[in-house]
C-alpha distance (Angstrom), angle and dihedral (degrees) to the residues before:
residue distance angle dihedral
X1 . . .
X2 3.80 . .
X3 4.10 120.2 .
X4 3.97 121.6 -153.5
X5 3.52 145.4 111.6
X6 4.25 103.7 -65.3
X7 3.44 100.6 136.2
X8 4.03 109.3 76.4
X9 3.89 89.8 -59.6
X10 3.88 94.4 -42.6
X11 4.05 120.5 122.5
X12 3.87 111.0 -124.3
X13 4.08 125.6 140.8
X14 3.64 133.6 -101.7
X15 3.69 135.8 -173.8
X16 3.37 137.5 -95.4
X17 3.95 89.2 -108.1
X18 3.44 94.8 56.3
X19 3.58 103.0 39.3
X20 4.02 90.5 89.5
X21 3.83 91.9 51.8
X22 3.62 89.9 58.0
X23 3.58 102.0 40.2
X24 3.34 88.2 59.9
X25 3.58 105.6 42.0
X26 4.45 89.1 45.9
X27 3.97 89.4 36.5
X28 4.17 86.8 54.8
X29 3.25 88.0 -133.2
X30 4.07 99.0 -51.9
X31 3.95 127.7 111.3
X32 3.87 103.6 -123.5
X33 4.05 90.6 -101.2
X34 3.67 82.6 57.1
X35 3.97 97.0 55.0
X36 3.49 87.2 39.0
X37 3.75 93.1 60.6
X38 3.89 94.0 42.8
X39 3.67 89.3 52.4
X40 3.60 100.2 -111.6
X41 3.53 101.1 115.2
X42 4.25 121.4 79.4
X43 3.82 126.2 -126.5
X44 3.18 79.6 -117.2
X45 4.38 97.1 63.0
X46 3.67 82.4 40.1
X47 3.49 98.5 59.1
X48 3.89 89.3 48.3
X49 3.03 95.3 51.4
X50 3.58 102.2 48.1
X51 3.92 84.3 63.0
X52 3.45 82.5 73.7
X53 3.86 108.9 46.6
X54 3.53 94.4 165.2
X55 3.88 96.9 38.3
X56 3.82 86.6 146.6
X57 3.27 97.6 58.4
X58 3.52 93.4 64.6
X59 4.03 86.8 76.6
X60 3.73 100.2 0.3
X61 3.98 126.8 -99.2
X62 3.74 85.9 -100.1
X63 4.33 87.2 67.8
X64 3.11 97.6 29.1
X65 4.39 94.3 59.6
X66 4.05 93.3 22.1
X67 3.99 90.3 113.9
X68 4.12 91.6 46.6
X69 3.88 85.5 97.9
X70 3.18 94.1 79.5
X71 3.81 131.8 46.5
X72 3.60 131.3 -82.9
X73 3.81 86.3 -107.5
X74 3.46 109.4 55.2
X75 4.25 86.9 48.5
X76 3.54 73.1 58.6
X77 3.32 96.7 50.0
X78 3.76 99.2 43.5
X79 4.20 86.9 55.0
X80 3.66 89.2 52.2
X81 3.88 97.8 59.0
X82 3.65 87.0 31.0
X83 4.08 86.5 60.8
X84 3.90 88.7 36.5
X85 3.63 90.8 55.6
X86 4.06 102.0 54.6
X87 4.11 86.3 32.5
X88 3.52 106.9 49.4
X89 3.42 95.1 158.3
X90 4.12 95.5 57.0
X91 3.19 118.4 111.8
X92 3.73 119.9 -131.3
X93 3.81 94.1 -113.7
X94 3.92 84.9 51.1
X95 3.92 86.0 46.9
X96 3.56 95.7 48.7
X97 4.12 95.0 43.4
X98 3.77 89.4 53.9
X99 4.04 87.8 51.5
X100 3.88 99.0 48.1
């Protein structure tokens, strides 16, 4: 179970399963070293995330980047009909609010 802001800046929980699916659709693509480098990561992100050096290690690098294969979008995507799925009676303005 991860814990962070995923849901249109709101905290809330996710599983293990989805964790890669959202790192990659949040992250753009990038591992956070990689935004970090490109400059689109705050001092502030960095500092959080140097609390946890090893942050990979938590689920291994191999988890934690198993959805970069594929783009940004269809992690995207995937969340989407995921969220469609167990809320069937979301609209897709609510759907796309919660995934800002």
């Amino acid at each position: 179970m991860a814990y962070g802001k995923f849901f249109h800046k709101k905290a809330g929980f996710i599983s293990k399963e989805w964790f890669p699916y959202f790192a990659n659709y949040r992250r753009d693509g990038y591992d956070f070293d990689a935004r970090w480098e490109d400059g689109l990561a705050s001092m502030r992100c960095k500092k959080i995330m140097d609390e946890f050096e090893n942050r990979e290690e938590l689920w291994g690098y191999d988890l934690v980047t198993s959805a970069y294969k594929e783009t940004p979008e269809s992690s995207r995507e995937r969340i989407y009909r995921h969220v469609r799925e167990h809320y069937p009676n979301a609209t897709e303005k609510q759907i796309k609010i919660l995934m800002k």
